[in-house]
LOLUM-365607 format. One record per residue (C-alpha): residue in one letter; x, y, z. Coordinates in steps of 0.25 Angstrom, whole numbers, plus 5000, padded with zeros to 4 digits. Each point is the difference from the previous one (the first is absolute). Layout:
BEGIN
aXYZ...
% end
This chain:
BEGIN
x500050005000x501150095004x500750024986x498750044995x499750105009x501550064998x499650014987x498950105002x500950075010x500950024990x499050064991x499750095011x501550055003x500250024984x498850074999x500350125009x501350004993x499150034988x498850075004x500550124992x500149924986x498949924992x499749875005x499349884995x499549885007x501049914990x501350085007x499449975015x499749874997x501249974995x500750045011x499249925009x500149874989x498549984998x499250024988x499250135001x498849925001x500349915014x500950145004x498650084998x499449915009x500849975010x500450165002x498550005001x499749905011x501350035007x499950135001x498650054999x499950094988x500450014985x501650034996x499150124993x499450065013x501449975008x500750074988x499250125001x500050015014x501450005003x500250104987x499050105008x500749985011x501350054995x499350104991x499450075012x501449985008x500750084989x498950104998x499950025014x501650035002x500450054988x499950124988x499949894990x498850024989x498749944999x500149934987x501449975003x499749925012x498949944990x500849944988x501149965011x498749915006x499749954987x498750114999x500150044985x499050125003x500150095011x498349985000x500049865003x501250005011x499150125007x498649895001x501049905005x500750085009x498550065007x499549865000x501349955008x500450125009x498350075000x500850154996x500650044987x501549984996x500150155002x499350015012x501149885005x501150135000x499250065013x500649975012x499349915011x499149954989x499549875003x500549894989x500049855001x501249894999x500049874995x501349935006x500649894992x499749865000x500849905009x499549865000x500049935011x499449855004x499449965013x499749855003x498550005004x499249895002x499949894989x498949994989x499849874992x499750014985x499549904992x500649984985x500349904991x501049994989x499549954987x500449994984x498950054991x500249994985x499750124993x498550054997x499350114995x499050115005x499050074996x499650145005x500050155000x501150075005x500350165004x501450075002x500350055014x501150075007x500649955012x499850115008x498550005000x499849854997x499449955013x498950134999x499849994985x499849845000x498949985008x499350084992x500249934989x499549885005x498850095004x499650044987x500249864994x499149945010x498950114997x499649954988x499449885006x499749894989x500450084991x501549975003x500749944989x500949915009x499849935015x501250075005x500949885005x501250075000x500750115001x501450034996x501050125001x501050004990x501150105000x500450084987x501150105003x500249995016x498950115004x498949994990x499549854997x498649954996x499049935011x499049904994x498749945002x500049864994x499649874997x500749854996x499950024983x499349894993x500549994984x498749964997x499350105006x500050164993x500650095006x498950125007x500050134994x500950085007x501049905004x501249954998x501049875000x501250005009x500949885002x500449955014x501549934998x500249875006x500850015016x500049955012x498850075009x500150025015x498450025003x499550045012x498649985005x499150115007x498750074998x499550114994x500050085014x501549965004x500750014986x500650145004x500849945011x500349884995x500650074988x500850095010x500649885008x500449954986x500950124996x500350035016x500249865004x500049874993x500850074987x501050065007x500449875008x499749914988x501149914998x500349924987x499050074992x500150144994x499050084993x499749994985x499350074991x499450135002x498650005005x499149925009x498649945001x498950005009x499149904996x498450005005x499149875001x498450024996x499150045009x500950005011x500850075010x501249914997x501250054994x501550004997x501250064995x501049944992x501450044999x501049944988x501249955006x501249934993x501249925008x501250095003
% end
């Protein structure tokens, strides 16, 4: 568990070396040796936010620090914290600190911090989670699918969900799975889906995407304790995994009909 959790800590150090400069998430993942996929992830479990919201609260930190003790420019301070308008850093700025960039000049106005990262693991009681490891031969689904960002996934997917199930019969598809699939490292397309069947035609509006053949770990749950279930994947039973590693950039959740029951499948392949 400990090199992985080194790794993000590493991100962490390289990031305030480089919190000045552009970023990706390809660079911080790299540092921390995961794919941007698992690194989003686990970053997310581990630490409670998005690389994007820590991002932007330690460059509003620093920005007002500067602004605050310094005679450094406005739109300076803004191109130096990757703001390529001087309108947009202002809207960030208020949002972060509740007062204007200008207003961060006056003495003994309020502003807020946001202190770096330090990851730390405590021993707490233990919790058992079931999985099994299985080898599934490749399959196709059928669904529809939306792109969605990172930052705003875990709001903006429920919804989705939400409008699928409002049309009621009308619903091209049951909705047996849903599937996140990464595209760049930030953006990546979630769908709503369903086992293909060749001999079937394909509903209006849908589309076709092949599953490749791996080794799945899958690990049963309902429909009410998928969220931590899914956290004590990436917080706990990843991390520790032994013999396995991750593969393949995206996970499943996978629904049962007319049910509570659920699970989520995670690809694996032997290190």
């Amino acid at each position: 568990m400990q090199g992985w959790i080194d790794g993000i800590q590493a991100s962490l150090t390289w990031l305030e070396d480089h919190l000045a400069e552009p970023l990706s998430i390809g660079e911080l993942a790299g540092v921390a040796g995961l794919s941007p996929f698992y690194y989003q992830r686990i970053f997310g479990a581990l630490c409670g936010m998005t690389v994007g919201e820590y991002v932007r609260s330690r460059r509003m930190t620093l920005a007002a620090q500067e602004l605050s003790r310094s005679d450094a420019k406005v739109i300076d301070v803004a191109l130096k914290y990757a703001y390529d308008a001087p309108d947009s850093f202002a809207r960030a700025f208020q949002r972060f600190h509740g007062v204007t960039p200008s207003k961060a000049r006056e003495p003994g106005t309020p502003l807020r911090s946001f202190a770096p990262l330090h990851i730390k693991i405590t021993l707490e009681g233990g919790s058992m989670l079931d999985y099994r490891i299985v080898e599934c031969a490749p399959f196709t689904i059928v669904g529809v699918k939306r792109p969605f960002r990172t930052d705003t996934s875990y709001q903006e997917i429920p919804k989705f969900w939400d409008e699928w199930l409002a049309q009621g019969e009308q619903r091209p598809i049951m909705g047996t799975f849903g599937l996140c699939l990464d595209m760049d490292g930030k953006d990546f397309d979630y769908w709503i889906a369903d086992l293909y069947r060749p001999w079937e035609p394909i509903p209006e509006g849908c589309e076709t995407r092949v599953i490749p053949g791996s080794l799945w770990a899958q690990f049963p749950c309902t429909i009410a304790t998928l969220q931590s279930v899914n956290t004590k994947i990436w917080t706990e039973w990843l991390p520790s995994l032994q013999g396995y590693v991750p593969a393949g950039d995206y996970n499943i959740e996978v629904y049962a009909p007319d049910s509570d029951q659920a699970s989520i499948w995670v690809p694996l392949k032997k290190a």
